[in-house]
N, C-alpha and C positions, 0 to 999 in steps of 0.2 A: 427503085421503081414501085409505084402503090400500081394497086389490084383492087378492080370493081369487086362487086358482087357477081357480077354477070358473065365478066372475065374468069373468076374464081368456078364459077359453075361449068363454063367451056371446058379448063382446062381438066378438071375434074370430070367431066362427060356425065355432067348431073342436070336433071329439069336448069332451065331459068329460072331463077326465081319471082315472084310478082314484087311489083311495087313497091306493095306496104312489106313484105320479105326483105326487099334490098334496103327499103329504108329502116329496117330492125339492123339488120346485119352489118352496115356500116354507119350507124349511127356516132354521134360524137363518143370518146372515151371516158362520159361520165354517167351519173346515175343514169338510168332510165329504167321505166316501166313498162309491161309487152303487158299489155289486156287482149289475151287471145283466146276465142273460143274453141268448144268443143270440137275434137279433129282439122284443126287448124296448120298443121303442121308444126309446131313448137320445136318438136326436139331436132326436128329439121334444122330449123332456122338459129337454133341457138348453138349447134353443132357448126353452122356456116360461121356464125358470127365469131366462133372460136378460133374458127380459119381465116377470116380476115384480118382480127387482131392480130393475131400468131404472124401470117404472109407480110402483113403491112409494118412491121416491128416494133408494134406498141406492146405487146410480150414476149415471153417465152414461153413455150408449154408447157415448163411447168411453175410457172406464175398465174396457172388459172385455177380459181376454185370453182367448182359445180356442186350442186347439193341440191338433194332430192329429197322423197319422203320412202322409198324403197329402195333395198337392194338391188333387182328387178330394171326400175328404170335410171339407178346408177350404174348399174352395167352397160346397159343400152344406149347413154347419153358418151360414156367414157370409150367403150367402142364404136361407136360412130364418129369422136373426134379424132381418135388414135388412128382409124382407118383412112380414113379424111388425110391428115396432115402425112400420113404414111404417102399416098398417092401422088401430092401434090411435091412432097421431097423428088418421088420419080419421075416427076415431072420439068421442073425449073433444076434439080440436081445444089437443091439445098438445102444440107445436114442439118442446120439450125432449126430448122423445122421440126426436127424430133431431138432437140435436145433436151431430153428429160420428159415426165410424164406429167400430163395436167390430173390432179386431184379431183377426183369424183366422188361425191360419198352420198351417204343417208345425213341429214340433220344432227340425227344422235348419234352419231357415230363422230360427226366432226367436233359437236358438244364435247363427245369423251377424250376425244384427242385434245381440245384446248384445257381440259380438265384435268388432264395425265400431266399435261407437259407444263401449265401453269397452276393449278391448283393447290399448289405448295404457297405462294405469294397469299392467297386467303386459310391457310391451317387446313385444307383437304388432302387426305392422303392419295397421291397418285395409286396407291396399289388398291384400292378397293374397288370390289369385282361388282358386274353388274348382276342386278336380279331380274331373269326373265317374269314374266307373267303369273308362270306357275308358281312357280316361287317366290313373288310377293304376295301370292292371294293364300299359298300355305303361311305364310309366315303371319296373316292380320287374321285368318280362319283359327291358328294356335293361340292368339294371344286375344282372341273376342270367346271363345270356347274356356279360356282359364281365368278370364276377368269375375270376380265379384262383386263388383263397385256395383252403382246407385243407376240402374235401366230402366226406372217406374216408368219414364215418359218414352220408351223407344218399347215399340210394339212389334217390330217386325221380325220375320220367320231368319236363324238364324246365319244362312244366307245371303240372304236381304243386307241383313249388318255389317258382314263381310264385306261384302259392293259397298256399304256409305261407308264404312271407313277408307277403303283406297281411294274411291274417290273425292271422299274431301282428302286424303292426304294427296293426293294428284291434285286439286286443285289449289290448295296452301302450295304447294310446290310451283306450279305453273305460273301464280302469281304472286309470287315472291313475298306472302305472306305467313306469318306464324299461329300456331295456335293461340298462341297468346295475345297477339292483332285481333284473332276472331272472338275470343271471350271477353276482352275489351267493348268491340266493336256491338256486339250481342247484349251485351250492361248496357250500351249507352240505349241500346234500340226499346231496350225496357223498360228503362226509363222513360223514352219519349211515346212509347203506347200507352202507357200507364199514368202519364202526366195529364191526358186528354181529360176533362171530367166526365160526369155520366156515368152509371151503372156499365163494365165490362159485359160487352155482349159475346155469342159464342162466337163467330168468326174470331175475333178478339182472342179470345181465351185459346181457340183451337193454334191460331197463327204462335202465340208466345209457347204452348206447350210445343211445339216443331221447334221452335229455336232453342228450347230448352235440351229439348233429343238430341241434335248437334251438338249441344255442349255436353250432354252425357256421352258424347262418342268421341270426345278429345282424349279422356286417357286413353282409349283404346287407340289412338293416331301418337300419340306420344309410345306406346307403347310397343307398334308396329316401328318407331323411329329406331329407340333404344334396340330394337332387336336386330335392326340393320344396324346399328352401330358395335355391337355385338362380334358379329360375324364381318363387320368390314365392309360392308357393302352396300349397293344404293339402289334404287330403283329408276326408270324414267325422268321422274318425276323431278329426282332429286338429282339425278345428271343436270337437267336442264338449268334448274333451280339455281345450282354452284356454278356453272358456266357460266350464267348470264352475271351472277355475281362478282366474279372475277374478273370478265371483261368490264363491268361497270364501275368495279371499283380499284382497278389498275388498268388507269390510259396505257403504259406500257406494254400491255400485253397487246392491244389493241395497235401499238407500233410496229409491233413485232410481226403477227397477224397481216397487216398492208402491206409492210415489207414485202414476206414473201408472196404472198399474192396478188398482183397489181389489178387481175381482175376477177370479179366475182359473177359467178352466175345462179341467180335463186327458182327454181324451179316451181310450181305450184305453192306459189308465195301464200294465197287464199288461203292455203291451209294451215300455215303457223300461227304458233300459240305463243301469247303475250311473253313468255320466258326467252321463247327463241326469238323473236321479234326485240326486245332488249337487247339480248347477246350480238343480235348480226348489226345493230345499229352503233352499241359501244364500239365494236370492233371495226366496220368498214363504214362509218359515217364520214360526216363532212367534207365532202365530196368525192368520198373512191366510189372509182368508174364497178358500179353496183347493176346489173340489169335483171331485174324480177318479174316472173313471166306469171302470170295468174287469170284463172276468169272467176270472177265474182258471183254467176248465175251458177259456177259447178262448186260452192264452198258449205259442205255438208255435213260437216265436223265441227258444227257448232258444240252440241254433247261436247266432246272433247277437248275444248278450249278455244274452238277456230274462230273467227268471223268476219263473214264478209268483208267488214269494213278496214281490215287489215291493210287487203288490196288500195281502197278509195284513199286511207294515209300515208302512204307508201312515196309520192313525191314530197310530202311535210317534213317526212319522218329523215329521208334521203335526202337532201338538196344537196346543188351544187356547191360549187367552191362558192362561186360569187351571191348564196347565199337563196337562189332562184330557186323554186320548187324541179324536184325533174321532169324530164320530158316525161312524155307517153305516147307511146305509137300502139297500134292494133292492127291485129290478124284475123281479119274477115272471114279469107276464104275457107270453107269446108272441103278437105279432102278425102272425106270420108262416108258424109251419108249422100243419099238421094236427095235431088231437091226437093219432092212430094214433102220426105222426112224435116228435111230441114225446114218446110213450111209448118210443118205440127212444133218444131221444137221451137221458133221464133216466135210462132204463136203461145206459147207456153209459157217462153222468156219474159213475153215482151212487159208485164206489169212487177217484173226481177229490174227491168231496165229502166222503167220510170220511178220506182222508185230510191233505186241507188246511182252507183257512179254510172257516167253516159257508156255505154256499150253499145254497140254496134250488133244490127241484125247478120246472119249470118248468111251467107252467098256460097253456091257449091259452085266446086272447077268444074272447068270444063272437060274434063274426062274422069269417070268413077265407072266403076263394078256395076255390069248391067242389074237391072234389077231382075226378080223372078219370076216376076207378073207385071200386068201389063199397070198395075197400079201399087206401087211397093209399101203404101200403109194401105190397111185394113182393123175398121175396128168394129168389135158387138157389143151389145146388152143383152145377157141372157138372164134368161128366169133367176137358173140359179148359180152357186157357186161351182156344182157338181155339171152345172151343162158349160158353167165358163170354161170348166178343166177338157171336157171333152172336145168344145171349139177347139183350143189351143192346141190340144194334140191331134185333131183330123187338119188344122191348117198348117202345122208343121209336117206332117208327112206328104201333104201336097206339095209344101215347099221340097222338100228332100225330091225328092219323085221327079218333081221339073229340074231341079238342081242336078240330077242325076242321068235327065234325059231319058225315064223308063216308062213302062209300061202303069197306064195309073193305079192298075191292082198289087205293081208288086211291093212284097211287104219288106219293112224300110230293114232286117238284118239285112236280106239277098244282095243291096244297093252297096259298091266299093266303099269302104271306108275314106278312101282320098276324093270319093265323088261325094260324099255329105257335105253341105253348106257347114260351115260352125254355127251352132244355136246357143240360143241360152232362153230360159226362162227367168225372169226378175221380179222378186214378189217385194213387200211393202215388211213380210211378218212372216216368222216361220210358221205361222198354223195355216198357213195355205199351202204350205210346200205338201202334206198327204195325198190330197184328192191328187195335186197336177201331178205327181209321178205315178198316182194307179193310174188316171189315165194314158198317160206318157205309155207305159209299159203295156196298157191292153190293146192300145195300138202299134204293140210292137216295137217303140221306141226306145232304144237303151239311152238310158237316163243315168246322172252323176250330181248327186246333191253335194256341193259346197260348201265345206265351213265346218267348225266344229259343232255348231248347233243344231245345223240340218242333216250333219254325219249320224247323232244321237238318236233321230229319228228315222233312220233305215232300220229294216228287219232284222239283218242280219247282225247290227251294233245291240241292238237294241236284246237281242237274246243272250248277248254277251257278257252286256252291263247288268240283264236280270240274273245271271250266276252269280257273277260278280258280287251284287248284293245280297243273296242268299249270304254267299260263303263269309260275307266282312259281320252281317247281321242277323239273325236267326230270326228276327221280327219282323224281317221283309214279306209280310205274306203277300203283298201284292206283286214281287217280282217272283218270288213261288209260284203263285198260280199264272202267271204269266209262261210258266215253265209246262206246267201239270197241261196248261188247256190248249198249247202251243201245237202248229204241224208235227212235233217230235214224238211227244209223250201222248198228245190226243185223251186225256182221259175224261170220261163222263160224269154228267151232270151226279149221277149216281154214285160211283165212287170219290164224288168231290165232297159229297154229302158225309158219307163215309168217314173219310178223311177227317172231317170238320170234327164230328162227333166223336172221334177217338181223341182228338186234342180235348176235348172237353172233357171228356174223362178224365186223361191227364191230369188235367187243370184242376180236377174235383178231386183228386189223388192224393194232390200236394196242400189239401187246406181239411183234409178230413181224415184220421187215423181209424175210422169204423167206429169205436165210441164218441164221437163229440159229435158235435154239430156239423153239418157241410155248411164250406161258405157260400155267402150268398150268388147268385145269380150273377148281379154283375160281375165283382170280384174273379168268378170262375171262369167268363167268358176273355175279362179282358188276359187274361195269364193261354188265353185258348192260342197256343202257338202252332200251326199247319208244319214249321220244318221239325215242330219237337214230333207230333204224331207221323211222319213220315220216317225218323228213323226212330220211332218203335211202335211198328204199325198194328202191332196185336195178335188177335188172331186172322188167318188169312180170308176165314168164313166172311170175318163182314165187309170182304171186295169181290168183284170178281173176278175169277182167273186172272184173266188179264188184264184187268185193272192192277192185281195184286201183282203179279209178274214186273210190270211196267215202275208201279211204284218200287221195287225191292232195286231195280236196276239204276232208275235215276239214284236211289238212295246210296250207293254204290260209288256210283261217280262223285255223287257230290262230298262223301266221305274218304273219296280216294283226292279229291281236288285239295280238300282240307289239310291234307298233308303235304301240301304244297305251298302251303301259306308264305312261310320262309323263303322262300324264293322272287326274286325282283318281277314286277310289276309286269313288265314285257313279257320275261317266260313263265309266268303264271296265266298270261291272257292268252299265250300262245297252247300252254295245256289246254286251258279250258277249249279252244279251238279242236284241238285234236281228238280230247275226251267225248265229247259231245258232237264229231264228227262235221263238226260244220265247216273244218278248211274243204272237207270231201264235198259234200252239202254246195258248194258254190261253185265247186271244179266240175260239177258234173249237171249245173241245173239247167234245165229244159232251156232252150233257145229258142224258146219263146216269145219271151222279151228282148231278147238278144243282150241281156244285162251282165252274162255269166263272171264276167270280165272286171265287171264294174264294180261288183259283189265283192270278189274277190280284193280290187282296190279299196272300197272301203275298209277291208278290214285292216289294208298294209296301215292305210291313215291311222284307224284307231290305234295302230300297236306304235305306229311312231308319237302320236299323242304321249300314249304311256312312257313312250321311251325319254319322250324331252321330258317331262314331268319329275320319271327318274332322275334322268342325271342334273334337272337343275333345281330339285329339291333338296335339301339334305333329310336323312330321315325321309324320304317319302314313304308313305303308308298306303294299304288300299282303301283306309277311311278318309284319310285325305284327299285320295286321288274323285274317290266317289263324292264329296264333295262340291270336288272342283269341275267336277261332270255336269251335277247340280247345277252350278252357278252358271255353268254355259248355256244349258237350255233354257233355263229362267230369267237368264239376259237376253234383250228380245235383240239386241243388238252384235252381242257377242261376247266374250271375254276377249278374243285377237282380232281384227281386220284380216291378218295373213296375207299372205301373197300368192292371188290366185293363177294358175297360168290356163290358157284355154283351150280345152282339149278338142281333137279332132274325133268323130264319127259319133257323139252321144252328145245328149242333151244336157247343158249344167243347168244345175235347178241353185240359183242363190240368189241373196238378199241384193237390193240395190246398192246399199253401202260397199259391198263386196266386188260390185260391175265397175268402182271409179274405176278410170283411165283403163279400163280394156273394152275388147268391140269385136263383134261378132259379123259373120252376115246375116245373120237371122235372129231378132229378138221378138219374144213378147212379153211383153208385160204386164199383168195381170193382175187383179182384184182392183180396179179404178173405180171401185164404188164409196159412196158415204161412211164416216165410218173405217174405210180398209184402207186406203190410197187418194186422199189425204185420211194422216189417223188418227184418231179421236185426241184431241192434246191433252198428253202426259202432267200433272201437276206436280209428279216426282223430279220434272227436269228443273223446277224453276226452285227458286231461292225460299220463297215463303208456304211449300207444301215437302221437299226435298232436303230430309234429315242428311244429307252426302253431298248437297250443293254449298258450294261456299257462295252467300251472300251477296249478290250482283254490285255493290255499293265498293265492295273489296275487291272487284276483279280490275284487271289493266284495262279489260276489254267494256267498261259499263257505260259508256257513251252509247254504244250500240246496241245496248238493251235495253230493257223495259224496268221504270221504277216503280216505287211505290212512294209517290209524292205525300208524304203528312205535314206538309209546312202548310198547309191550310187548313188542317185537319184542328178544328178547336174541340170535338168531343167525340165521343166515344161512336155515336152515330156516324159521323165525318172519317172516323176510322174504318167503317164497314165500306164507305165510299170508295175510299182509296183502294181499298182492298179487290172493290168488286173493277173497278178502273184499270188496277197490275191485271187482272185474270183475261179484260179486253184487250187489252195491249200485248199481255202474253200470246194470245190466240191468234190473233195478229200476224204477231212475230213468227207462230211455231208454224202456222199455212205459209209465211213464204220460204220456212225451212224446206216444208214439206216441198212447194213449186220447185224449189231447187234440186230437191231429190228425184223431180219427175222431168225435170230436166236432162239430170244425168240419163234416168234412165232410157227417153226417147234419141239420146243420142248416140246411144252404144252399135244401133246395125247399120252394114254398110248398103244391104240389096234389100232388107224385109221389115218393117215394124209393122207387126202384129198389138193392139191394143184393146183392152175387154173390162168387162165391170160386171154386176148382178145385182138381182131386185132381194133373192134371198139367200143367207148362208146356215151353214149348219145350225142349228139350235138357235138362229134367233126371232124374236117376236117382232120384230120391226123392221119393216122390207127399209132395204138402202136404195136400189136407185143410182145414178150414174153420178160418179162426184164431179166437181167442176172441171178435173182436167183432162177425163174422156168427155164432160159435154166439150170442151173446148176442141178435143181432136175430133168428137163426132162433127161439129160446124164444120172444119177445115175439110174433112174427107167430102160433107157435101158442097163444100164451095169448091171439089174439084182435085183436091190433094191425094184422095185416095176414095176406098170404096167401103162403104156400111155393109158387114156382110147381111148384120139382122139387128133388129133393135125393138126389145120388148114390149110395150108402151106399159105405162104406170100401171099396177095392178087395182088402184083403188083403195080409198083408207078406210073399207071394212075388209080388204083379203086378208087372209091367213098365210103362214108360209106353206107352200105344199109340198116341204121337203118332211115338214112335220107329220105330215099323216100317212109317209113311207117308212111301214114298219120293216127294218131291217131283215133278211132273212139268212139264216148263215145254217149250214149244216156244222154241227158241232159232237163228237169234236171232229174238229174239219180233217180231209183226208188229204194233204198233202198233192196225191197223187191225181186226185180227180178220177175223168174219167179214162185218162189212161190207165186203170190199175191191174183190168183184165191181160189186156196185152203187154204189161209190164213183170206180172205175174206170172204170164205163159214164158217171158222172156227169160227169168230168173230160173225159171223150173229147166227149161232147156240148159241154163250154163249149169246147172246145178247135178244135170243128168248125164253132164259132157265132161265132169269132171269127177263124177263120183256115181257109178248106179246106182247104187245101195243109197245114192241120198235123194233121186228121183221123188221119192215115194213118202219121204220124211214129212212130217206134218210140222214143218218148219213153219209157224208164225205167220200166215201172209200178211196178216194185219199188224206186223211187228214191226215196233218204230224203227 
C-alpha cells in the first residue's frame, strides 16, 4: 500500500503539507534539487520526504544519508526523522520502519568516515587525527616564527602571515591543487605580464610583487604540510582534499558508498566547496536518487570556498539515469517572518534573482507569530553611529515592554525572563559591536556578545587577556597601563608620570656605570620598560600614599601569578580570576544592567576557549595562545563560525555570518550605512591584491568569478586596463556578496525588524549616509511595509562630523563605584562594625581598590 504526503501527515497528526511540500516529498526517486528560501520549512519537508521513502519501500532507514554543515542541524534533522518514523511504526504497527538508523552527519565528519575506511586504496593513513583550528594555526604560527627563508616581498604584521598561509593552504586543499600547480601556474602568469611591451608601469610592478609574496609563503605551506605529517595528522582542508581524491580515483569506493545508501539527502548545498562537491559527485552520481536543498540568495561563504553557483550546476552536475538534467522543485512559502518583512527581504533579493538562477519571490503562510506593533519593520537614519546605538536600544526595550505586556516605564531586568521576546542585534564588523552594548546596557538591557571576536572585546575578557600579557611579556606596557588606569587600580595621571620616569632611570642605569657617557635619549627611552619600574619602584616619596600602596599590591599579584606560570592555560586563567577578584567582581555587579549573569558567562567561554586550545594543541604555550587571541580579533570574520545557539532573556550582539540559519523574534540590524553595510570591498579577498588567495584561474569554482582577461592585452598600458577591469568586476561581484549577506540578515526575525544606518561615525571625516539596502528598505516602509521612525536628511558637503567636536569627558581615574560610594561606604562601615567594634573606627582604605 503507497502513502501520500497528506496521508503521511494525517496519520502523523502533523500540518498538511502545501503543494510545492507534497510535490518535494514525493518526488521521483532520483536526483532532484529543492531551491528553498529563507524559513521555508526545509527540514520539515526533508524530514517528510525520509518518511515517505522509508513508508512507501524504496528504503530502509538506514539506507538514508543526510549531511549537513553543523552538528547542531545534524542533530535536529536525525531527530526529527527518528521521531517521525518512530510514530508512524505506532501507527500502521510496522517494525520495518525502524529497522536500523538513518545516518546524519556534518560534511566533514562523513569526509572522515569515507577517509578512515577507504583511505588506505589511495596511501592515507586511516589513523591520522584531525587538527582543530587552534591547532593548525599553532602549528603554521611555529613554523612562519622559525622560517628564515627569502620574505623581501611579504610585508605583513606577523599575524597577517599566519592567516595567508592557512589559507592558501585551505585553498590548494579545497581545490585539489599543489603548491607546485601554483608556482608553475605563477611562471607562466610572468611571463605573459612581462611578455606585453612598453616600459612596466606600477600597477604592473605592484601586481607581480603580490604574486611573488605568495610564492614566498609556499615554503612556509610546505612546511606547515611536513609538520602535519610529522605528527600524523591533517586538517579540514586536507580531510576534504583526500576524500574527494579517493572517491575520484576509486569508482569502487563510490560502489560501495551507493550500495549502502540508496538515498542521499544534501542540506545547504549553496554552501559546498569545490572538494566536497567532487567527493559527493564521484560517489553518488549518475543517477542515485540525490536530493539537495539550497537557496542561492543565502550563499555567503564565498571567503571560504562556496559559491552560489554550486547550487545553479547542481542538475548538470547530478543527472539522471537517462542522462536528463535533474528536476527542481521550490519552497516558496515563508514560515517564519511577517509578510511586511518578507516584503523588505524580496525587495533585497530581488536583483540576487535576476541575475542568477530563477528563484522565486517569497510568500508568508497563512498563520505566523503576531507581530509586536502594529507595523513589524521599522527603519532610521540617524546623525550618528552613537544615536543609531541609542535608537536600537530605546526600540528594543519597547519591543520587550509590549512583548512582556508591561507598564512602558518598566525597566527591562524587572520583565520575566520567559516573557522577553529573543533578540539579537546583527552587525556588518566587530567595531560596531562597543557603542551598541553601552547602549544596550544603559538602558538596562542585559546584552551577550557572540563569538570569539566580540568575546575579546567585553570588559571583563579584556582585563584578563591584559594580565595575561603582562605576565607572558614584560613589554606590554599598553596592557599594564590598561591595568594601572582600570576601575581596579584607578591610579593617576600623577603617579603614572612617576612610574614613567623611574623606568627611565632604570633605563639610564643599565647604559651608564657613573663614569662614561649616559646613553643617548632615544636608546634610554626605548629600554624604558613601566613593568620593570613597577617592580622596583624606588623610593616611595616619588608616589603618593596610595598611589604607592596600590602599586606595591598590584606588583604582588602579578609576581605571585608568575609563579604560576607552569601550570595549564585553563588554571592559570582561572588564578588570575581569583587574584584580581574579578570571579567576585561579576558575582556581585550592580543590576544595573541586569548583565551580572552574562559577565560571568563570558568568562566560562573564555576559559573553555583556553581549554580547547589546550587540549588540542600540543605544547600549547601562553604565547601561543596570545597569539591566537590576536588573530581572532584582527580577523574581521573570525577564526571559527562556531555553533551559535540562541539564548533566552538578553540581547546577542553578533556578526551576520554568525545569524546563518538561526532566527529570532526580534532583530535589528544595524550600521546600513556607505561604507559599513555594504563594506568597502576588501582587495585582500581577491587573487591579484591577496598574498593567501589562491589564484581564481586555479580554483574549481572560476567560472563564477571575475578574471583578469590579458588575451587582448598587447602592452603594458593594456595591462593597467585589465587590471582596472578585474577591480570593476571585483566590486561587482563583492556588492552582491554583500546583498546576500543583507539578505540573510533581514530574514532572521520572526515578529520584529528593526533596520538603521548613520551620516557619521566615530573618527570619520566623511559622512556616509544610507547605503543602498536601507535606502531600499526605507522605499518599502514608505510604500506601506513598515514605518520610518526618523530620517536625517543629507547634512551638506561642507558639514563636519559633529561627533568630532565632542570632546570626551571621563573622570579619571574613574571610580568604579560612582555615585553610589557614600552609601556603599556607610554600608561596609556598618558590616564592619557588626563584626568587629574595634574595626568601626579603622581608617581602612575607602578609596581602596
Amino acid at each position: 500500500m503507497s502513502h501520500t504526503p497528506i496521508q503521511l501527515a494525517k496519520l502523523l497528526r502533523l500540518p498538511v503539507p502545501t503543494a510545492q511540500q507534497a510535490a518535494v516529498i514525493a518526488a521521483p526517486v532520483e536526483p532532484l534539487l529543492v531551491v528553498a528560501g529563507a524559513g521555508s520549512g526545509k527540514t520539515e519537508t526533508m524530514a517528510a520526504r525520509v518518511v515517505w521513502l522509508v513508508a512507501n519501500g524504496h528504503v530502509r532507514p538506514d539506507q538514508i544519508l543526510g549531511l549537513t554543515f553543523t552538528r547542531k542541524a545534524a542533530g535536529e534533522l536525525g531527530n526529527r526523522i527518528r521521531r517521525r518514523l518512530s510514530q508512524l511504526d505506532r501507527v500502521l504497527g510496522r517494525p520495518d520502519l525502524r529497522a536500523g538508523e538513518p545516518a546524519v552527519a556534518t560534511y566533514h565528519a562523513y569526509a572522515a568516515r569515507v577517509l578512515r575506511e577507504h583511505g588506505v586504496r589511495a596511501g592515507y593513513e586511516p589513523t591520522a587525527r584531525l587538527l582543530t583550528e587552534a591547532m593548525a594555526w599553532q602549528l603554521a604560527d611555529a613554523g612562519m616564527r622559525a622560517y628564515d627563508g627569502d620574505m623581501s616581498a611579504v610585508t605583513s604584521a606577523p599575524s597577517t602571515v599566519t592567516d595567508a598561509v592557512l589559507r592558501l593552504a585551505a585553498d590548494l586543499a579545497e581545490h585539489l591543487c599543489t603548491p607546485a600547480d601554483l608556482a608553475a601556474w605563477t611562471g607562466r602568469f610572468f611571463a605573459e605580464v612581462q611578455s606585453r611591451s612598453g616600459k612596466m608601469t606600477k600597477p604592473g610592478r605592484d601586481l607581480l610583487t603580490r604574486q611573488r609574496a605568495r610564492l614566498q609563503l609556499l615554503p612556509l605551506v610546505r612546511a606547515y604540510t611536513e609538520r602535519k605529517q610529522l605528527l600524523e595528522a591533517l586538517d579540514f582542508g586536507d580531510q576534504l582534499a583526500r576524500a574527494a581524491t579517493v572517491a575520484r580515483s576509486h569508482p569502487e569506493v563510490g560502489a560501495i558508498e551507493r550500495d549502502r545508501y540508496r538515498a542521499v539527502l544534501l542540506d545547504e548545498y549553496q554552501d559546498t566547496s569545490h572538494a566536497q562537491v567532487i567527493m559527493l559527485s564521484a560517489l553518488f552520481g549518475g543517477g542515485h536518487p540525490v536530493t539537495a536543498v539550497g537557496d542561492p540568495c543565502q550563499s555567503i561563504y564565498g571567503w571560504r570556498g562556496a559559491s552560489a553557483g554550486t547550487l545553479e550546476r547542481f542538475p548538470t552536475r547530478f543527472r539522471r539515469r537517462d542522462d536528463r538534467a535533474a528536476r527542481v522543485r521550490s519552497l516558496t512559502t515563508s514560515w517564519r517572518n511577517r509578510p511586511e518583512i518578507l516584503d523588505v527581504a524580496n525587495a533585497l533579493s530581488t536583483p540576487l534573482r535576476r541575475s542568477g538562477p530563477a528563484v522565486a519571490e517569497l510568500a508568508p503562510a497563512d498563520l505566523l507569530a503576531p507581530g509586536l506593533f502594529a507595523t513589524p519593520v521599522r527603519c532610521a537614519l540617524l546623525e550618528t553611529s552613537v544615536d543609531e546605538a541609542g535608537w536600537i536600544a530605546s526600540r528594543l526595550l519597547d519591543a520587550w515592554r509590549v512583548a512582556a505586556k508591561v507598564h512602558p516605564e518598566t525597566p527591562a531586568t524587572v520583565i520575566p525572563v520567559n516573557q522577553r521576546p529573543q533578540t539579537a542585534v546583527l552587525v556588518r564588523t566587530r567595531a560596531q559591536i562597543p557603542p551598541i552594548v553601552a547602549a544596550l546596557r544603559a538602558h538596562g538591557l542585559p546584552c551577550e556578545v557572540v563569538g570569539l571576536g566580540g568575546l575579546l572585546g567585553t570588559p571583563e575578557i579584556r582585563d584578563v587577556v591584559s594580565v595575561l600579557r603582562v605576565l607572558a611579556d614584560p613589554a606590554q606596557g599598553a596592557a599594564l597601563l590598561r591595568l594601572l588606569t582600570g576601575p581596579r587600580w584607578r591610579i593617576g595621571p600623577r603617579d603614572l608620570v612617576a612610574l614613567h620616569r623611574r623606568a627611565r632611570d632604570l633605563a639610564a642605569g643599565r647604559h651608564g656605570d657613573g663614569a662614561g657617557e649616559p646613553a643617548s635619549m632615544a636608546s634610554r627611552l626605548d629600554e624604558a620598560v613601566l613593568i620593570e619600574a613597577l617592580d622596583d619602584l624606588g623610593e616611595p616619596e616619588r608616589y603618593s600614599p596610595e598611589g604607592h600602596r596600590r602599586f606595591v599590591s598590584l606588583r604582588e599579584e602579578l609576581r605571585y601569578l608568575r609563579t604560576r606560570l607552569g601550570q595549564s592555560l585553563t588554571d592559570l586563567i582561572a588564578d588570575v580570576e581569583r587574584t584580581t577578584g574579578l570571579d567576585v567582581e561579576v558575582a556581585v555587579r550592580s543590576a544595573q544592567a541586569g548583565d551580572a549573569g552574562l559577565a560571568r558567562g563570558h568568562l566560562d567561554a573564555f576559559g573553555a576557549v583556553a581549554t580547547r586550545f589546550a587540549e588540542e594543541t600540543e605544547g600549547a604555550t601562553l604565547n601561543g595562545f596570545l597569539a591566537y587571541l590576536s588573530a581572532a580579533e584582527n580577523t574581521e570574520r573570525g577564526l571559527a563560525p562556531g555553533e551559535v545557539d540562541v539564548v533566552e532573556g538578553a540581547v546577542q550582539v553578533l556578526t551576520v555570518h554568525g545569524a546563518k540559519g538561526l532566527e529570532w523574534d526580534v532583530v535589528a540590524v544595524a550600521g546600513l550605512a556607505r561604507g559599513v553595510f555594504p563594506g568597502q570591498t576588501s582587495g585582500a579577498d581577491h587573487w591579484l591584491n591577496g598574498i593567501g588567495v589562491l589564484p581564481f584561474p586555479l580554483r574549481g569554482d572560476a567560472a563564477g568569478l571575475p578574471t583578469l582577461d590579458l588575451d587582448g592585452a598587447s602592452d603594458q598600458k593594456d595591462i593597467v586596463r585589465a587590471i582596472e577591469a578585474f577591480a570593476l568586476a571585483w566590486r561587482e561581484h563583492d556588492l552582491r556578496e554583500e546583498r546576500r549577506l543583507a539578505y540573510v540578515a533581514v530574514t532572521r526575525p520572526r515578529r520584529l525588524l528593526l533596520a538603521s544606518g548613520y551620516w557619521w561615525g566615530a573618527g570619520s571625516k566623511r559622512k556616509r549616509g544610507p547605503s543602498p539596502f536601507l535606502a531600499e528598505i526605507h522605499a518599502r516602509c514608505l510604500a506601506g511595509a513598515g514605518q520610518v521612525d526618523g530620517w536625517v536628511p543629507d547634512p551638506g558637503p561642507e558639514a563636519q562630523n559633529p561627533m568630532a567636536a565632542l570632546v570626551p569627558t571621563a573622570t579619571w581615574p574613574a571610580d568604579p563605584l560612582g555615585g553610589h560610594r557614600p552609601l556603599l561606604e556607610r554600608a561596609a562601615e556598618l558590616v564592619r562594625a557588626a563584626g568587629s567594634p574595634d574595626a568601626a573606627g579603622s581608617p581602612d582604605a575607602a578609596g581602596s581598590p
